[in-house]
C-alpha positions as CSV (number, residue, x, y, z in Angstrom):
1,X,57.7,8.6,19.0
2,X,55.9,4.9,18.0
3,X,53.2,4.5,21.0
4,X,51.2,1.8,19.0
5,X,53.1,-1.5,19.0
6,X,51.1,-2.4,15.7
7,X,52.9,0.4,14.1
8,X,56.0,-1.3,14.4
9,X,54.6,-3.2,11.4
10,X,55.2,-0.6,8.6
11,X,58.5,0.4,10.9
12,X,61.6,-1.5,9.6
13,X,63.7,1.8,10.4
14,X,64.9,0.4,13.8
15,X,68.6,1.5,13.5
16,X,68.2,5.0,12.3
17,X,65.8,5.2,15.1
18,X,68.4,4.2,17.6
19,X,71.4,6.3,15.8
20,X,69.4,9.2,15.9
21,X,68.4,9.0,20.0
22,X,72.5,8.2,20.1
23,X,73.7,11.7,20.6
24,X,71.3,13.0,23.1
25,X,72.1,9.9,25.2
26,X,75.5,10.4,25.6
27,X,74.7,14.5,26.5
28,X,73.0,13.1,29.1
29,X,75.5,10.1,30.3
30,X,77.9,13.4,30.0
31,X,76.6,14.7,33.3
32,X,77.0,12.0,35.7
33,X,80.0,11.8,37.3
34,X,79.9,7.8,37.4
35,X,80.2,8.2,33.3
36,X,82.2,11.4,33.7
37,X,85.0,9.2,35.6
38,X,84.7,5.6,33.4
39,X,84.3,6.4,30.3
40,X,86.9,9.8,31.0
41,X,85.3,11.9,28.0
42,X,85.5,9.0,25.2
43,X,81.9,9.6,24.5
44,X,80.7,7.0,21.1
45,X,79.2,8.6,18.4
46,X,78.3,5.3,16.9
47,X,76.9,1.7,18.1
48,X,80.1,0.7,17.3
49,X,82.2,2.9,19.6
50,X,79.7,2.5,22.1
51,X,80.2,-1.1,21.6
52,X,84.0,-0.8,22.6
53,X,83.2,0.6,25.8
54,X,83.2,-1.6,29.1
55,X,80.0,-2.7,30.7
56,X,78.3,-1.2,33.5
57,X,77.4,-3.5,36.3
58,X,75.1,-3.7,39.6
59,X,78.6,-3.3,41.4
60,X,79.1,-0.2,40.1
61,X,75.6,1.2,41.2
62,X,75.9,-0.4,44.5
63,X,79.0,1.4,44.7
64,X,77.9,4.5,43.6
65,X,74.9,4.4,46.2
66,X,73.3,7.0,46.6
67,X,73.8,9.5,44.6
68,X,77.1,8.5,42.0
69,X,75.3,7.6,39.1
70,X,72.7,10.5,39.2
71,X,72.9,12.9,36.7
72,X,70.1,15.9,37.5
73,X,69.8,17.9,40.6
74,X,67.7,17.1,43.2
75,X,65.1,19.4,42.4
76,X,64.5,17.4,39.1
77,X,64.0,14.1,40.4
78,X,60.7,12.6,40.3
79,X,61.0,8.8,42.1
80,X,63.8,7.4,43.9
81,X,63.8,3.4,44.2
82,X,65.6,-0.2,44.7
83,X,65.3,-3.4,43.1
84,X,63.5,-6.4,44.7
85,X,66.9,-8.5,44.8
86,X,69.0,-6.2,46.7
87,X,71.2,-7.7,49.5
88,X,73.4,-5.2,51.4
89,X,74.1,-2.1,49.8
90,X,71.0,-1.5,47.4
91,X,71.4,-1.1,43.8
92,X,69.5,2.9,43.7
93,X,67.2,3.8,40.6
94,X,66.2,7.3,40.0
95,X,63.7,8.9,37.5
96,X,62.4,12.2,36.0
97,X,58.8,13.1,35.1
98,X,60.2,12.8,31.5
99,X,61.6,9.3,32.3
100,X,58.3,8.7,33.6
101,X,56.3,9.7,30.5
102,X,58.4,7.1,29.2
103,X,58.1,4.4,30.9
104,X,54.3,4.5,31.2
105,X,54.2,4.5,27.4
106,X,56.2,1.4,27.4
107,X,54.2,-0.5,30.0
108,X,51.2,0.7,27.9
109,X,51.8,-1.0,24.6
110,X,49.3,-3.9,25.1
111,X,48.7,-6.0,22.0
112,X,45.2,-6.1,24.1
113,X,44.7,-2.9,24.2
114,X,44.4,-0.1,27.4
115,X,42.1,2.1,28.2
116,X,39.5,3.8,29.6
117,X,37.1,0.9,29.8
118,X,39.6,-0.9,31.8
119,X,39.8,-1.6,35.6
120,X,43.7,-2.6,36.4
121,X,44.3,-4.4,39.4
122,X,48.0,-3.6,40.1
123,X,48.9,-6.9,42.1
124,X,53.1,-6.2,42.4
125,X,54.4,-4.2,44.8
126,X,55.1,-0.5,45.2
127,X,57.4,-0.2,48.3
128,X,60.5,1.2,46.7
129,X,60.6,-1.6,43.8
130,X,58.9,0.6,40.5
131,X,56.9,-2.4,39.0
132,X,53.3,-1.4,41.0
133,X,54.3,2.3,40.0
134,X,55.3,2.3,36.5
135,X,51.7,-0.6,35.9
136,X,49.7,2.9,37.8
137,X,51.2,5.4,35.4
138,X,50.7,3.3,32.5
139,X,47.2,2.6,33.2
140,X,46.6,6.2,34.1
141,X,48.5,7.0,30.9
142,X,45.8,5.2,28.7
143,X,42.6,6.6,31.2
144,X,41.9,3.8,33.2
145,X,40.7,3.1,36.6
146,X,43.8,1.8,38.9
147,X,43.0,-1.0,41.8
148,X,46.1,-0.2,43.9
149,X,46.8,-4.4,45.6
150,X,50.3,-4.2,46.5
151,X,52.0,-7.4,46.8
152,X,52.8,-9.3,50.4
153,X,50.5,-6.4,51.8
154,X,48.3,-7.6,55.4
155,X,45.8,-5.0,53.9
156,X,45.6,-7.1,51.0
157,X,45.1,-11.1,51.6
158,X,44.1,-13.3,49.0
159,X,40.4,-13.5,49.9
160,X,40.1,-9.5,49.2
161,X,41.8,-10.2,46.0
162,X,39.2,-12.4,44.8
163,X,36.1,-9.9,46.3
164,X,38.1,-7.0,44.4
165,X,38.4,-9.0,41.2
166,X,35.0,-9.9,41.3
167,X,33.2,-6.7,42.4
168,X,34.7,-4.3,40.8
169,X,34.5,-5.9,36.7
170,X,38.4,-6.3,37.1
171,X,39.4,-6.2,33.4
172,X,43.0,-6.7,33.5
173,X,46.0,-7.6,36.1
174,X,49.2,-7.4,36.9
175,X,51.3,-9.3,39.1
176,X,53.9,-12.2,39.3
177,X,52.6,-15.8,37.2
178,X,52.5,-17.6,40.7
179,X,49.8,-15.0,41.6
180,X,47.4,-16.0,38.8
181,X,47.4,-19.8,40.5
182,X,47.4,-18.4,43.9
183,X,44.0,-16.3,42.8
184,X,42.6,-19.5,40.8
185,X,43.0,-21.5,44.3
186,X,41.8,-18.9,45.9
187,X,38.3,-17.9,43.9
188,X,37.8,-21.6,44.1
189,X,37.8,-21.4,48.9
190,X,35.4,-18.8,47.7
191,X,32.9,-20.8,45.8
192,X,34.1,-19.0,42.1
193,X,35.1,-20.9,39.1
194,X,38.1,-18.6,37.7
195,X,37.3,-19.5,34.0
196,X,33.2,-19.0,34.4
197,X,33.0,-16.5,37.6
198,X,34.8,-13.4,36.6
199,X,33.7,-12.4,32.9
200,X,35.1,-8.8,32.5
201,X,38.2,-10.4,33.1
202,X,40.1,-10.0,29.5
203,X,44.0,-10.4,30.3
204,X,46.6,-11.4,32.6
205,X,50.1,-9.0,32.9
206,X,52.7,-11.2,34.0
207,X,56.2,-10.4,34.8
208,X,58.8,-10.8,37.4
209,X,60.1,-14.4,37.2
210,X,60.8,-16.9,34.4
211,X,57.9,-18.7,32.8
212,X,57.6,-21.8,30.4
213,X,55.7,-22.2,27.6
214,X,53.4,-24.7,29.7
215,X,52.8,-22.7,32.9
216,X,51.9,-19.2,30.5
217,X,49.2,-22.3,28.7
218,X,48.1,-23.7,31.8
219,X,47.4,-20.4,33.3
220,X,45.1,-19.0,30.4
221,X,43.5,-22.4,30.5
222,X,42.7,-22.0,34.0
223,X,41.0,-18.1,33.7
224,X,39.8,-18.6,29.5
225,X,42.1,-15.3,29.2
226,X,45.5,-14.7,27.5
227,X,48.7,-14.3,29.6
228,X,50.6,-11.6,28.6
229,X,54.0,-11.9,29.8
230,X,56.0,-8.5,30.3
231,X,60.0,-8.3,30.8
232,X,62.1,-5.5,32.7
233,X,63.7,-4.3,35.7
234,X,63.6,-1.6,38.5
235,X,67.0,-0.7,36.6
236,X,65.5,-0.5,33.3
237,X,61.4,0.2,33.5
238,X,59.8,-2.2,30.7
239,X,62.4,-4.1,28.3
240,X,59.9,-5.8,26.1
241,X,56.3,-6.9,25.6
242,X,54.2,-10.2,24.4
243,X,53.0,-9.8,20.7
244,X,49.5,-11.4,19.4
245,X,52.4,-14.5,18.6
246,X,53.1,-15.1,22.5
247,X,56.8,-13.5,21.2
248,X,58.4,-11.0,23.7
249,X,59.7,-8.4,21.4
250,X,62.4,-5.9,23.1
251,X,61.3,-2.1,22.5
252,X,64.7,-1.8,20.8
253,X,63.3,2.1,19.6
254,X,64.1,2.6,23.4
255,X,67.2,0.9,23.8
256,X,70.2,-0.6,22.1
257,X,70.3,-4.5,23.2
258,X,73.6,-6.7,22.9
259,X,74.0,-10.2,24.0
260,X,77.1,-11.1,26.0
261,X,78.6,-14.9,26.2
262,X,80.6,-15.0,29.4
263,X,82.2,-17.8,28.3
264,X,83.6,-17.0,25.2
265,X,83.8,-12.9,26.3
266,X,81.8,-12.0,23.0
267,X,79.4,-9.5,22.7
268,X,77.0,-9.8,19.9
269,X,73.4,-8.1,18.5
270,X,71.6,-11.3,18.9
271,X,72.3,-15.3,19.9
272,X,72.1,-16.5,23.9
273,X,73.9,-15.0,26.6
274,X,73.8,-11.8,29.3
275,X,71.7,-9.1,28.1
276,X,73.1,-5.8,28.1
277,X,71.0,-2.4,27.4
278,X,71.9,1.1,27.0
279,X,68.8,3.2,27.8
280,X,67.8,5.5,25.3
281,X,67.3,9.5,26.6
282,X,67.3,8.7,30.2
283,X,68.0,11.4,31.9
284,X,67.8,11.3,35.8
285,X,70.4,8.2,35.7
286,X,71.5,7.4,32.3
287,X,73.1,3.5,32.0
288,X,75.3,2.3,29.0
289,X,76.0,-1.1,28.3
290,X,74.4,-2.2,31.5
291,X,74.9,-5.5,32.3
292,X,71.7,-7.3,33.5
293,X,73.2,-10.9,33.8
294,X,69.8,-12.2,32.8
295,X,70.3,-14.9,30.7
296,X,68.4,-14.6,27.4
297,X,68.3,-15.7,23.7
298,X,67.6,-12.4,21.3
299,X,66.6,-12.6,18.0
300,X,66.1,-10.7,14.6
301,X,64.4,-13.3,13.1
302,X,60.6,-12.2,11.3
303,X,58.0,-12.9,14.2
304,X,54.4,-14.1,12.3
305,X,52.6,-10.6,13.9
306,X,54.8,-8.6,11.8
307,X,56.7,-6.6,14.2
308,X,60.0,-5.2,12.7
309,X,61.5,-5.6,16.5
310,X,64.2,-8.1,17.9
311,X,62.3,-11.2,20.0
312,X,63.5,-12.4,23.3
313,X,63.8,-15.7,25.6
314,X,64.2,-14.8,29.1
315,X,66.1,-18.3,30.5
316,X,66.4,-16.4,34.3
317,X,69.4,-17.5,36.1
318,X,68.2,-20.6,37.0
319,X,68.8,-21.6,33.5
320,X,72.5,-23.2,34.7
321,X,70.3,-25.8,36.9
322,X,71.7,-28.4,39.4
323,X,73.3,-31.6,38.9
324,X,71.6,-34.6,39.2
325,X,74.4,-37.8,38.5
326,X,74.6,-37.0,34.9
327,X,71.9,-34.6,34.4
328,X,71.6,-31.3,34.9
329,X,68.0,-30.7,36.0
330,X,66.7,-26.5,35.3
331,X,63.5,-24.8,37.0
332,X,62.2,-24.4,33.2
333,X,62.3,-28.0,32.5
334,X,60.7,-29.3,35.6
335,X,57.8,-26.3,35.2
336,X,57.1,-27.5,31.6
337,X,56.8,-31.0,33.1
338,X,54.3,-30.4,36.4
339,X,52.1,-28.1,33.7
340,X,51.9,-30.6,31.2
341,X,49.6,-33.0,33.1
342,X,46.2,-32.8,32.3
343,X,44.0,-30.3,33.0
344,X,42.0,-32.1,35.4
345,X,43.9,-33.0,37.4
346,X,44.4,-29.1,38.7
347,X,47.8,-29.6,39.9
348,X,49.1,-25.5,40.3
349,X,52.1,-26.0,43.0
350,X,54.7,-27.9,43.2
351,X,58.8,-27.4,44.9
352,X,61.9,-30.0,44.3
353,X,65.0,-30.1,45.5
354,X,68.6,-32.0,45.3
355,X,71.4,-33.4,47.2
356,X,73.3,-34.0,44.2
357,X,72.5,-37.4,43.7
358,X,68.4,-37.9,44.3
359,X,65.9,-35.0,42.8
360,X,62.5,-35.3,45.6
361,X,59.8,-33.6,43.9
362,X,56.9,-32.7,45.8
363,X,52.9,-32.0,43.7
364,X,50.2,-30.4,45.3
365,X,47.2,-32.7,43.7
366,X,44.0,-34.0,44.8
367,X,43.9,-38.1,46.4
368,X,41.3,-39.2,43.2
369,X,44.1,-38.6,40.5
370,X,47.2,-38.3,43.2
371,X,49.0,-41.9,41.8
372,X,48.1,-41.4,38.0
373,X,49.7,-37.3,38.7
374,X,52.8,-39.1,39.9
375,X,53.5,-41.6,37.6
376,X,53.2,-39.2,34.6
377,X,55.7,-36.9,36.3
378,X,58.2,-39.9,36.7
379,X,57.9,-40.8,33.9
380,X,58.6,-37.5,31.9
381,X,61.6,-37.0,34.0
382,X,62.9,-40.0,33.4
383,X,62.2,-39.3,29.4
384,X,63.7,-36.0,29.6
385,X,66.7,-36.5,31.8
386,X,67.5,-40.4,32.5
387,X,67.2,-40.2,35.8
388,X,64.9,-41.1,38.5
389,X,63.0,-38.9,40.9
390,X,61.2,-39.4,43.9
391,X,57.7,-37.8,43.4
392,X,55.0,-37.3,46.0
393,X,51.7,-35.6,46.2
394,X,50.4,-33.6,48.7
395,X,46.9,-32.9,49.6
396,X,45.1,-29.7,48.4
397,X,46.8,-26.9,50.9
398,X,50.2,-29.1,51.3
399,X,52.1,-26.0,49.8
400,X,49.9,-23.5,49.8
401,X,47.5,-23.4,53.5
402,X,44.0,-22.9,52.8
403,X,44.3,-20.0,55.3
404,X,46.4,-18.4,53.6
405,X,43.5,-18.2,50.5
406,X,40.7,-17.5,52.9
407,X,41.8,-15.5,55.7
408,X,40.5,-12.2,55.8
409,X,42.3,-8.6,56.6
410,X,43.1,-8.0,60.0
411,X,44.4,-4.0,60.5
412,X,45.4,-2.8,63.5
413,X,45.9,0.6,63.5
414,X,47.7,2.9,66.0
415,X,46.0,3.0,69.7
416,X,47.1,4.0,72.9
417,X,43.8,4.1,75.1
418,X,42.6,0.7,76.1
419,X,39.3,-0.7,77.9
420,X,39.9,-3.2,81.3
421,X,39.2,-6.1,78.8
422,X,40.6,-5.2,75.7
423,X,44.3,-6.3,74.6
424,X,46.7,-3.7,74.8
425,X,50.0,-5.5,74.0
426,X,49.8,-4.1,70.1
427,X,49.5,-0.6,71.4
428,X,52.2,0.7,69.2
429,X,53.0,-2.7,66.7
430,X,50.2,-1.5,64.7
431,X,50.5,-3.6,61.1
């Protein structure tokens, strides 16, 4: 088993890898009775049998909630959870210490390096959704010290964030891209310069939503740190990592990857369309051909680090956009337009909508470079799409409150037995 991602280097073997891990895989997919009752014994020997087979979908795990796709007893089960987009009947997850091991050596291949010298502030949450746990393990995996943040927590507002990262020699984090800007305003209510303030500060883990080349730039310009962006699911664990190129390179020795074009029904080993993965050895809740619907571009063109694994574009599913008269205006292409300003001019947030035939976009900028902001971004939409937009900039803490970045954490915690003056209407809605 390759732990170091630089091995990958002298590793061209990928497919005998992946035929050899084949087998086991489908002993495992034999026990669940989801795959007992689909596939109805036509196990594939070979990628392409397996690639004859029909997909497996989120419908069919939130139909087979909570125990259908589970393929262990009980009494083997290490971590039950849910994914962050569930509406209604949740889509379940399960995992085994094995699948565990796993996972944390996935998370842990860091071009960066991990280890016992490091102080990991885990910034995503851990309430059912496995992206705080599976950043713990992998960090524990490697030896080092674990900052436990949670996401959306009331223990945990921004203005501890910023005492936590600064204290404590933070060396790395991990949270959601918007976080990173969040902190930077943040340290700033504080009195801290993100780029000059925090110097054990060596990386950024990003996952969790889709990022243009200009945001991941502006966000390492802002701290003087790379930003390395990670891609997976609650479904899935880690999917694939940054390399020393700023390539996301799918750890294919884990999984076998296809690309699916809804439009034209084709499945294919590379090109732009839904990405599908069958999981490798997983054992608690083995998933073939599992049908993300995350749009992506794979490749297996040579990436300059050297890396003898396919590369991947996550486009979200925002990539389809919204009309705008002739245009059709994406999240990606808007992003790489607000983060191409200057540096200077510190503009971090920004939100637009449409009615179809107007795009109002609003910047959060400061009133010394709010016109010049403005123009630029008028402009570049106009150059990029033909079309005019409304743009309008909002004073620092237009979109984000500066209470939001400087209130401190108020716990209550349960209490029954009051004094004449206190307030006793939160006896038990302790948060």
């Amino acid at each position: 088993m390759i732990t170091d991602v630089a091995a990958w280097a002298a590793h061209p073997q990928l497919s005998a890898e992946q035929h050899r891990q084949l087998a086991p895989t489908m002993e495992l997919a034999a026990r669940s009775p989801f795959y007992q009752r689909f596939y109805r014994g036509r196990w594939p020997r070979t990628r392409a049998e397996l690639a004859a087979l029909p997909f497996t979908t989120k419908r069919h795990l939130r139909e087979s909630y909570p125990f259908g796709m589970l393929a262990v007893g009980i009494d083997e089960v290490a971590s039950y959870h849910e994914s962050s987009g569930t509406g209604g009947v949740p889509t379940p997850s399960f995992y085994t210490q094995r699948d565990w091991d796993d996972i944390a050596d996935r998370y842990a291949r860091k071009w960066v390096g991990l280890d016992a010298s490091d102080v990991l502030l885990v910034r995503t949450p851990y309430a059912l959704m496995m992206t705080g746990h599976m950043a713990h393990a992998g960090a524990r995996r490697r030896g080092a010290m674990v900052v436990p943040g949670d996401n959306r927590s009331v223990v945990m507002p921004y203005a501890r964030v910023i005492r936590v990262l600064h204290d404590l020699g933070v060396t790395l984090t991990w949270s959601l891209p918007t976080e990173t800007l969040i902190w930077a305003q943040a340290a700033r209510a504080a009195g801290y310069e993100p780029a000059r303030d925090f110097p054990a500060l060596r990386a950024l883990f990003v996952a969790g939503e889709p990022m243009s080349p200009a945001r991941r730039r502006r966000i390492g310009e802002i701290w003087d740190v790379p930003v390395l962006e990670e891609y997976g699911s609650t479904e899935t664990g880690p999917l694939a990592g940054q390399c020393p190129a700023d390539r996301l390179h799918l750890w294919a020795d884990r999984a076998v990857f296809e690309v699916h074009d809804p439009r034209t029904g084709q499945t294919r080993g590379e090109g732009t369309g839904q990405l599908v993965v069958t999981m490798l050895g997983r054992e608690a809740m083995p998933l073939l051909r599992y049908n993300l619907e995350d749009d992506v571009e794979v490749s297996h063109e040579p990436c300059p680090c050297g890396w003898q694994l396919p590369t991947v574009r996550v486009l979200g599913r925002s990539a389809f956009g919204h009309r705008v008269g002739r245009a059709v205006i994406t999240q990606a292409g808007l992003e790489d337009i607000v983060f191409s300003l200057p540096l200077e001019y510190n503009v971090m947030f920004w939100r637009a909508r449409t009615d179809g035939a107007t795009l109002q976009v609003q910047i959060e900028v400061a009133p010394t470079v709010r016109a010049a902001a403005c123009a630029a971004v008028e402009a570049a939409i106009a150059a990029t799409y033909g079309i005019r937009a409304n743009v309008e900039g909002l004073p620092p803490g237009g979109l984000v409150p500066e209470r939001i970045l400087t209130t401190p954490a108020e716990v209550i915690k349960p209490r029954s037995l009051f004094g004449a003056k206190e307030n006793w209407d939160s006896a038990l809605l302790y948060y």
